[in-house]
BAFI-485680 format. One record per residue (C-alpha): residue number from 1; x, y, z. Coordinates in Angstrom, 2 decimals, decimal comma. Layout:
drense; x; y; z
NUM; X; Y; Z
...
***
This chain:
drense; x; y; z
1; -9,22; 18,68; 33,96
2; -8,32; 20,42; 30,59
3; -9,51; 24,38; 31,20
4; -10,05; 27,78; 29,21
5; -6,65; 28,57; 30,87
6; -4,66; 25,54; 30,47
7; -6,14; 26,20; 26,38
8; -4,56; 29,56; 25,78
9; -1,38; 27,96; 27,22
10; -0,96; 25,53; 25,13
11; -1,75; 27,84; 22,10
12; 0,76; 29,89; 23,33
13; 3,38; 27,61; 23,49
14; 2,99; 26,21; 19,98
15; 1,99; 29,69; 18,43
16; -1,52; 28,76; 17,47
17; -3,26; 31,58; 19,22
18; -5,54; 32,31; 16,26
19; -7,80; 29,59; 17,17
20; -8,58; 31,56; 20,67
21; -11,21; 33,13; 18,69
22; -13,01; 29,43; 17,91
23; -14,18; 27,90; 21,05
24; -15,70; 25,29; 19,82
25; -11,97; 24,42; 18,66
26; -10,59; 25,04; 21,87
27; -12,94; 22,96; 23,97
28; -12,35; 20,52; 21,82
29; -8,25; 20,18; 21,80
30; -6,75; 17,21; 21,85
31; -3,68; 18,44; 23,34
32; -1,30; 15,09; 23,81
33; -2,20; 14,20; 19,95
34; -1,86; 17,75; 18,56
35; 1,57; 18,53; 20,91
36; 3,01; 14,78; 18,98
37; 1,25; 16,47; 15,44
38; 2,84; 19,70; 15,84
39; 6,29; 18,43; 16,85
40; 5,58; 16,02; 13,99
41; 5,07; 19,07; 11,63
42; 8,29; 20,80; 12,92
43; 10,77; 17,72; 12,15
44; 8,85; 17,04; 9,06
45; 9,87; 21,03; 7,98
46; 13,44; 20,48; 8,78
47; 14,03; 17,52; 7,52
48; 12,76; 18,83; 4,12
49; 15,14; 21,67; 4,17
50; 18,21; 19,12; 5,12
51; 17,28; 17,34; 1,53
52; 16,96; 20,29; -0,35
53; 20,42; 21,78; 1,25
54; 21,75; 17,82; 0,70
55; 21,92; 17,81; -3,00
56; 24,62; 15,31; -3,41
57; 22,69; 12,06; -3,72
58; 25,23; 10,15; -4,89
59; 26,72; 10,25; -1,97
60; 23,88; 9,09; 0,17
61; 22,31; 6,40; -2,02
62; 24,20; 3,62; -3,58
63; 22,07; 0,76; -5,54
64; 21,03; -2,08; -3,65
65; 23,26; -4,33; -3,43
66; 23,32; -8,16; -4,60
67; 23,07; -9,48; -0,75
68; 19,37; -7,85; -0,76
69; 18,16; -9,17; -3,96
70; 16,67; -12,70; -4,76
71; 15,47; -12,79; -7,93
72; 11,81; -15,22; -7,97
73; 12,18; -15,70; -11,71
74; 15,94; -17,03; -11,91
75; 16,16; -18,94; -8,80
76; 16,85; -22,59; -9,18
77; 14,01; -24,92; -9,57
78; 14,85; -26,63; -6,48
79; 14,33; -23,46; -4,32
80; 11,45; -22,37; -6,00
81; 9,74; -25,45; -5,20
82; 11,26; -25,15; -1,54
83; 10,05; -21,59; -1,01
84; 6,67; -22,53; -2,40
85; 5,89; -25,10; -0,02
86; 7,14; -22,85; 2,80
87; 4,95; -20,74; 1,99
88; 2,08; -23,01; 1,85
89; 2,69; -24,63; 4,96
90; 2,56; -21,46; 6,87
91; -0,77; -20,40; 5,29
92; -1,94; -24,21; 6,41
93; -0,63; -23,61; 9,64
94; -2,21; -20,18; 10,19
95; 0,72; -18,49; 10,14
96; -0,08; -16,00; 7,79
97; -2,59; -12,54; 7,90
98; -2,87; -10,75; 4,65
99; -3,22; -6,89; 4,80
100; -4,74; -4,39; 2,10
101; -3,76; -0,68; 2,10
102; -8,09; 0,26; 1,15
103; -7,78; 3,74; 2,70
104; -8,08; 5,82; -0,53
105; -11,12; 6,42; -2,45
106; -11,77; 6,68; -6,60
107; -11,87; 9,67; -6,89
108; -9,02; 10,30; -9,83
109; -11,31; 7,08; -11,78
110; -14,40; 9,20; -11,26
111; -15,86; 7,00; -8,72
112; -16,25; 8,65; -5,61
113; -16,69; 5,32; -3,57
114; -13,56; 2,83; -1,64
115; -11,54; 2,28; -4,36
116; -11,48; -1,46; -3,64
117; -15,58; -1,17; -4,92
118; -14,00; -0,08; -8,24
119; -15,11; -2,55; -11,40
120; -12,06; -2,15; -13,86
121; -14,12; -3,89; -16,59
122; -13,58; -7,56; -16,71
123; -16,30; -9,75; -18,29
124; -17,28; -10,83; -14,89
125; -17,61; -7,32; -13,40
126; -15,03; -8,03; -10,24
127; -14,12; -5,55; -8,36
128; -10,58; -5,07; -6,98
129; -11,75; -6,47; -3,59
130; -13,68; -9,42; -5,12
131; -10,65; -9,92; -7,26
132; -8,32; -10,37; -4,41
133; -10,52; -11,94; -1,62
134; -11,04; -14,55; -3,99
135; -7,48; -15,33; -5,00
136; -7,23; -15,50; -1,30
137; -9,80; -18,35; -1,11
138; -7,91; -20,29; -3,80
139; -4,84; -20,24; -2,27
140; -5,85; -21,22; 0,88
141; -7,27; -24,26; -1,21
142; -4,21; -25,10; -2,52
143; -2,73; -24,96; 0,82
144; -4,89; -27,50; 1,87
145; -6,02; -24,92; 4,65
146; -9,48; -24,46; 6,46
147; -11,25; -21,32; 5,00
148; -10,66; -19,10; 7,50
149; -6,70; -20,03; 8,60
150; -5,89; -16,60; 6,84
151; -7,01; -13,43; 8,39
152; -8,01; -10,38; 6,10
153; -7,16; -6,95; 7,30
154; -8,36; -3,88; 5,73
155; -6,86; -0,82; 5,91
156; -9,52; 2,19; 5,60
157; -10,00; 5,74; 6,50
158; -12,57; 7,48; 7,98
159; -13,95; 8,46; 3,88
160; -13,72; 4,63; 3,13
161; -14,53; 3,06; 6,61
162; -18,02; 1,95; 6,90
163; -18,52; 1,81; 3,08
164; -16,21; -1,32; 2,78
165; -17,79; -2,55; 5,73
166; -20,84; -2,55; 4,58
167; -19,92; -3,63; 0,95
168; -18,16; -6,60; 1,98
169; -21,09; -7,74; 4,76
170; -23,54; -7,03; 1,51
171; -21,26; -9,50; -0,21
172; -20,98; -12,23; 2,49
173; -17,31; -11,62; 2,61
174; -17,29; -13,13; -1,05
175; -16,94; -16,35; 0,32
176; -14,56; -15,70; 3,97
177; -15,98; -16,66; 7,05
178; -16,89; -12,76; 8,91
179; -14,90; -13,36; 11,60
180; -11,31; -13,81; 9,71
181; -12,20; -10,11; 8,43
182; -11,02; -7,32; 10,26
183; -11,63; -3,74; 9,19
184; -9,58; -0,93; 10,85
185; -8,66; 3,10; 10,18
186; -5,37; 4,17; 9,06
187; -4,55; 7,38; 11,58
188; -5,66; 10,98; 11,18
189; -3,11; 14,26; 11,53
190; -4,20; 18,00; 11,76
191; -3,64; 19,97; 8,24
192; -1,09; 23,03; 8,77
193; -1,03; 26,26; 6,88
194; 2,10; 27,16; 5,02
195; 3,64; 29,02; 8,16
196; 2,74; 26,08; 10,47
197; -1,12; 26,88; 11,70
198; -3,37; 24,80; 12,55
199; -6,18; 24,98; 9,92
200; -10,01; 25,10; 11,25
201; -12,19; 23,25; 9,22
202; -15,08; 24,75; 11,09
203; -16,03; 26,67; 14,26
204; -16,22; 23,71; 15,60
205; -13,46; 21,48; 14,30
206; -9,66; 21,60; 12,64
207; -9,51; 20,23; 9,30
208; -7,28; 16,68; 9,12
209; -6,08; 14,27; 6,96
210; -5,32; 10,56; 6,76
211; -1,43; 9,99; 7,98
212; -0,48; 7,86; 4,99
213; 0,01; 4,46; 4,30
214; 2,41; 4,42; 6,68
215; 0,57; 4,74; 9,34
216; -0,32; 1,20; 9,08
217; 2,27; 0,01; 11,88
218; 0,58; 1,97; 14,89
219; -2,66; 1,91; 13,56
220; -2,61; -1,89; 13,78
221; -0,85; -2,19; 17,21
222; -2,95; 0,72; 18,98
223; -6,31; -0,81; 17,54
224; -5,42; -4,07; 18,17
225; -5,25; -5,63; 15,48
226; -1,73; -7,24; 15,79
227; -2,93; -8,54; 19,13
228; -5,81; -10,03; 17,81
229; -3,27; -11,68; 14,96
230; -0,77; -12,99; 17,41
231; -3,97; -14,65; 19,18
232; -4,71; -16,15; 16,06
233; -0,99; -17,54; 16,01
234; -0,07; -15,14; 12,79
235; 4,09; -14,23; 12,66
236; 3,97; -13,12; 9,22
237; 2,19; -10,38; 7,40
238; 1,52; -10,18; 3,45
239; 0,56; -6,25; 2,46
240; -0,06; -4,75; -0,42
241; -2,16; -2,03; -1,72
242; -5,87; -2,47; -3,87
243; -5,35; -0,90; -6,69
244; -2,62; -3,43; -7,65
245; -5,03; -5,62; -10,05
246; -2,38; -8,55; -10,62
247; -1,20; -8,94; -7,10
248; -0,75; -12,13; -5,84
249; -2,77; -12,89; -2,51
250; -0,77; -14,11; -0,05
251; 1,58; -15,32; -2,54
252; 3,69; -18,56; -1,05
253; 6,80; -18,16; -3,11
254; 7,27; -14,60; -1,95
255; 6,33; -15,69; 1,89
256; 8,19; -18,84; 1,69
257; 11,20; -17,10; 0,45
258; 11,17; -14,14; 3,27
259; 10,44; -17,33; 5,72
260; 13,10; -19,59; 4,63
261; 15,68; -15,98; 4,37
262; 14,63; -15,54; 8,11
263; 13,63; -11,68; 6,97
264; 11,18; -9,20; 9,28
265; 10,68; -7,21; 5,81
266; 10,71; -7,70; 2,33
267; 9,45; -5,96; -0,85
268; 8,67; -7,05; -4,44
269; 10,49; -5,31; -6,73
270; 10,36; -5,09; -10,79
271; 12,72; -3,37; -13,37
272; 11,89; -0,10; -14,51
273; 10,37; 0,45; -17,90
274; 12,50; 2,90; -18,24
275; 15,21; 5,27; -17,09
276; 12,78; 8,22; -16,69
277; 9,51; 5,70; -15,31
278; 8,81; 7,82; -12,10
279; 8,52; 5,81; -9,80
280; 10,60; 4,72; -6,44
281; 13,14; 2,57; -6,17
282; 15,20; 0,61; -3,29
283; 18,69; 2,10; -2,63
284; 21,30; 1,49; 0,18
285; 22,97; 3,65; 2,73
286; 24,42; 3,69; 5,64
287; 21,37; 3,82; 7,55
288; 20,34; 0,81; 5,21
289; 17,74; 0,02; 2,78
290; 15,41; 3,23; 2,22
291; 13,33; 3,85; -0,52
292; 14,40; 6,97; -2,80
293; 11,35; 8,87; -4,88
294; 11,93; 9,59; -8,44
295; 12,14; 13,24; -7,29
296; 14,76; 12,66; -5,47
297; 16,62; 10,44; -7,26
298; 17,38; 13,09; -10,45
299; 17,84; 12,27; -13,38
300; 21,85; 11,50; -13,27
301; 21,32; 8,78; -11,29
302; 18,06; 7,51; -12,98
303; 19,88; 6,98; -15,86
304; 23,12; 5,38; -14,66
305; 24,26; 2,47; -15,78
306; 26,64; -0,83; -15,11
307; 29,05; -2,31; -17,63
308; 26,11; -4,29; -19,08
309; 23,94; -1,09; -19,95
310; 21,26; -2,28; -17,36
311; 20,41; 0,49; -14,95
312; 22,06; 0,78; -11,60
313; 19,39; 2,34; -9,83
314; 16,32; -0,54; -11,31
315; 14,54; -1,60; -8,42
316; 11,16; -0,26; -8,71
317; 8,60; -0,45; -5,39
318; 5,56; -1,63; -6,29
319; 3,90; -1,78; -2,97
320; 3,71; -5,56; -2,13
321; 5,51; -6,19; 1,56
322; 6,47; -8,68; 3,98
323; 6,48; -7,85; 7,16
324; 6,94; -10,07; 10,83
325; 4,33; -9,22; 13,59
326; 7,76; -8,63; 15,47
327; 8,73; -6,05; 13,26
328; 5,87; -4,35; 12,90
329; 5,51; -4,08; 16,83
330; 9,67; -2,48; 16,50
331; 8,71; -0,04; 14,01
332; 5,76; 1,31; 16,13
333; 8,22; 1,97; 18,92
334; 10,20; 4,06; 16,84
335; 9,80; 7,80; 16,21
336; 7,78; 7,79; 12,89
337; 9,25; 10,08; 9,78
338; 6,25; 12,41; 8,20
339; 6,77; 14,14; 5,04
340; 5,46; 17,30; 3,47
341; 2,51; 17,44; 0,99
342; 1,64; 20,51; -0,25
343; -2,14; 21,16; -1,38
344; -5,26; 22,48; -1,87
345; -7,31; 22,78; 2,03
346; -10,33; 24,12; 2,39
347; -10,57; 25,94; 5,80
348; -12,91; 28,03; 8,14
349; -12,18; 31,95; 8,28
350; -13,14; 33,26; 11,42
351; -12,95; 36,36; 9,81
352; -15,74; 36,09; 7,06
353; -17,61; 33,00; 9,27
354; -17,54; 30,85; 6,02
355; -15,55; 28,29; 4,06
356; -12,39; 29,34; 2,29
357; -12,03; 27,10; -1,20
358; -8,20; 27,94; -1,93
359; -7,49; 27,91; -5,91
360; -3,64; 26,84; -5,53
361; -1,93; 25,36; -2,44
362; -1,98; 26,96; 0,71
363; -1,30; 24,12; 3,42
364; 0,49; 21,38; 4,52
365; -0,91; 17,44; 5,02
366; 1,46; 15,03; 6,69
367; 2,05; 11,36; 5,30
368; 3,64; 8,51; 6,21
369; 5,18; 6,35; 3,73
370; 5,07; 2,19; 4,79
371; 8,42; 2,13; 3,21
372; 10,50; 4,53; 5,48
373; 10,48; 1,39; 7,77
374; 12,58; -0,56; 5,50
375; 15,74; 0,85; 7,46
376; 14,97; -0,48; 10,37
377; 15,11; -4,24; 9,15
378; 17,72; -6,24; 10,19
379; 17,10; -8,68; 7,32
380; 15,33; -7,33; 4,27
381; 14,85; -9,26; 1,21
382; 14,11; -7,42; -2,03
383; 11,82; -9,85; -4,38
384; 12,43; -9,72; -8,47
385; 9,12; -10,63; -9,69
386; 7,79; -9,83; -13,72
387; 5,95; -6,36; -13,95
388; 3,46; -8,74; -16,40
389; 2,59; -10,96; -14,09
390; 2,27; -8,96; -10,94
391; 1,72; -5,53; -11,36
392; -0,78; -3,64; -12,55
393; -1,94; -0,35; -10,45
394; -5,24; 1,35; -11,52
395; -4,75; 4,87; -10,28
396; -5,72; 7,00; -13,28
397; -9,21; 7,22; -15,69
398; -8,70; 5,45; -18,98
399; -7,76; 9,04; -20,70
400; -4,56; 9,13; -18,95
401; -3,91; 6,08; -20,97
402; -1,44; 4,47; -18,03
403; -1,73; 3,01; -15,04
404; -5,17; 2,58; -15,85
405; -8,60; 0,24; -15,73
406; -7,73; -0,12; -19,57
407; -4,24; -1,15; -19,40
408; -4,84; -3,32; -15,89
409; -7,47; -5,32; -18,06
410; -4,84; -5,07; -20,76
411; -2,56; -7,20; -18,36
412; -4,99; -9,45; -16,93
413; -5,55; -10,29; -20,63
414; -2,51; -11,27; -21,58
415; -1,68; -13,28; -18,55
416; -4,76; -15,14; -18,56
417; -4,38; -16,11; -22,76
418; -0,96; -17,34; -21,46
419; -2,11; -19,65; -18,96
420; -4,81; -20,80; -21,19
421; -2,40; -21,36; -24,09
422; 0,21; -22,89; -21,94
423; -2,94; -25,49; -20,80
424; -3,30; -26,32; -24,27
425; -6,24; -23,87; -25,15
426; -6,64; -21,66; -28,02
427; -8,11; -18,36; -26,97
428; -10,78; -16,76; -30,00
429; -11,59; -13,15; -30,28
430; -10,19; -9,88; -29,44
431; -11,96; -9,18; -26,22
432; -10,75; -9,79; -22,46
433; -10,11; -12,95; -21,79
434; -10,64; -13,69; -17,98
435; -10,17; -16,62; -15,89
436; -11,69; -16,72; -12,27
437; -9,60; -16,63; -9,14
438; -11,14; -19,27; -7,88
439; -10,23; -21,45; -10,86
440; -6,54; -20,67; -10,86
441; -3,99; -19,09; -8,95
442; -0,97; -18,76; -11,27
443; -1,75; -20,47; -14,37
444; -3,26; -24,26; -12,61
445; -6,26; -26,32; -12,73
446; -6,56; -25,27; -16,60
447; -5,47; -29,02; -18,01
448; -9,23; -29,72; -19,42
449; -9,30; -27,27; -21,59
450; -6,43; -28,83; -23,10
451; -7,63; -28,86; -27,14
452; -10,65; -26,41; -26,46
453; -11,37; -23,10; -28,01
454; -12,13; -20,47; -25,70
455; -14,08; -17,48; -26,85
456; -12,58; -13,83; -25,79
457; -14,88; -11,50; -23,16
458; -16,08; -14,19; -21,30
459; -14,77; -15,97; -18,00
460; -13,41; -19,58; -17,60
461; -15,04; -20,54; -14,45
***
């Protein structure tokens, strides 16, 4: 039994006597998670300083290399069609589970529900998780699969949890049988001060924080999720976060590709927009393929180039993944890698019995990036698709004019008036032109409006 005694020993140990005067804290102490969290916190802090002291990049990274890289677009017709029906076969066959990251809310959008709830404006209203459940159903029907031979997992936090629960029961799973839904919580890590305390968040509590995106691969093996997968017969895993508005559900190209390549990890990639875009790319090294932030990168090797003026450094993470259910199981045996995130934390003063609400940051949060597991493949495969056709994040309100609801509809736009068009269609008007998920896929099913004028701001059903 965990005592008063066996308390101030542990708080000892790992410096944290301040919360002696909180026993409400104390009694409380998790001390096998917060010993792994502090420990956590400590390699995290050194292995900052080892970057910062490391400032020769070049001679860490190198650009991927050509034996990662298939590129969907330029592959041979042949192997396109190969790949495809891969792909589809496994979905058929049950082979498949997709996986959304859902753990963050709208808050930066002004919407301070599950981001997935968010409506970026099309004529039909969707929201991000109606837009990709339902590109989920239609793929399925093209694989000439039953309707539930694809599991949905949700990634949520404990802010987002029982909202999209409740949201997608509300919605009858917009059109999935219940049971091939499975909602679970991304991890939670204590919140340190800048000198490595543990913050209180009350007299009763210590403040925390979700663990990151990458805290997908335990958070799915200790909840059992993956064994509820394998039971289902899945091997493969298609992830990829909500706010992407153009990703393609459980696309069969992409899986049939990673199948057919034997991989246990793969990533989409796109070119940069531009040398200074700041976003991650996909490197090499020794320890293999790792993901470099923009950060980090600097901009000498952002703007490198090869004898054809096309960057060096161009492969640009945008968050779609393949993973096996073997792999996934590996990585959660592994140590995981946590990295410092400076911000604002409210926190309990024992001292004035009330809620500090810092003005700059004063603490530490821990994350775990999904991509840090990338070294750890054994076969990756890194996925050139088109930026136009596949990605489209909405992170920011419309007055940050990028990465928007406005330009994701933008996108959605444009691809849709090029299906239509390439059907034969003539698209009127100026407004969004939408066509339903569960019409088309990528651009099919659109041969009878061959001749037809559609009008702008509505939505071919």
């Amino acid at each position: 039994r965990f005592t008063m005694t066996d308390a101030t020993a542990f708080l000892k140990k790992y410096r944290q006597e301040h919360l002696a005067g909180l026993p409400g804290v104390v009694k409380s102490l998790d001390v096998n998670g917060l010993s792994s969290a502090i420990q956590a916190y400590q390699r995290s802090v050194l292995d900052e300083r080892d970057r910062k002291l490391d400032r020769d990049m070049h001679e860490q990274y190198r650009p991927l290399s050509a034996d990662y890289i298939v590129s969907l677009p330029a592959a041979p017709e042949r192997e396109l069609s190969q790949w495809t029906e891969t792909g589809l076969a496994a979905i058929r066959t049950g082979e498949v589970a997709v996986v959304i990251l859902a753990g963050g809310q709208g808050t930066r959008l002004g919407f301070d529900h599950p981001k997935g709830m968010f409506d970026i404006g099309l004529p039909s209203h969707r929201t991000l998780f109606q837009l990709h459940i339902e590109r989920l159903r239609r793929v399925i029907e093209l694989a000439g699969g039953d309707k539930g031979c694809v599991p949905l997992a949700i990634m949520t936090s404990d802010a987002t949890h029982d909202e999209t629960e409740a949201y997608l029961r509300e919605n009858a799973y917009f059109g999935l049988e219940e049971d091939s839904v499975i909602c679970f919580k991304q991890g939670m890590l204590p919140c340190f001060s800048d000198d490595g305390k543990l913050l209180p968040a009350s007299q009763d509590s210590l403040s925390m924080a979700p663990d990151g995106n990458g805290g997908i691969y335990r958070a799915m093996v200790a909840q059992g999720v993956i064994e509820r997968l394998k039971a289902k017969g899945v091997q493969f895993l298609h992830v990829f976060a909500v706010d992407n508005a153009l990703s393609k559900v459980a696309d069969p190209l992409f899986l049939g590709c990673c199948i057919a390549k034997e991989a246990d990890c793969g990533a989409k990639v796109v070119a940069k927009a531009s040398a200074s875009e700041r976003v991650g790319v996909l490197c090499e090294s020794d320890d293999g393929v790792q993901l470099v932030e923009y950060s980090e990168l600097g901009s000498d090797m952002a703007e490198k180039t090869d004898e054809t003026g096309s960057l060096l450094y161009n492969a640009a993470n945008i968050c779609v993944h393949f993973f096996s259910i073997n792999f996934v199981e590996a990585v959660n045996e592994a140590e995981p890698v946590f990295h410092i995130a400076r911000k604002r934390i409210p926190y309990f003063s024992a001292e004035t019995n009330s809620i500090v609400e810092p003005e700059s940051p004063n603490g530490i949060k821990l994350e775990a990036f999904i991509f840090d597991s990338f070294s750890l493949s054994e076969n990756f495969v890194a996925a050139v698709v088109l930026r136009e056709e596949e990605f489209a994040p909405v992170k920011n309100a419309d007055s940050a004019e990028t990465d928007c609801p406005a330009t994701a509809r933008a996108a959605l736009d444009k691809l849709h008036r090029t299906w239509l068009e390439r059907a034969g269609a003539t698209v009127d008007g100026d407004g969004v032109c939408e066509v339903s998920p569960l019409r088309s896929y990528a651009g099919e099913n659109l041969e009878e409006f061959a001749g037809k004028e559609i009008k702008a701001s509505t939505t071919v059903q």
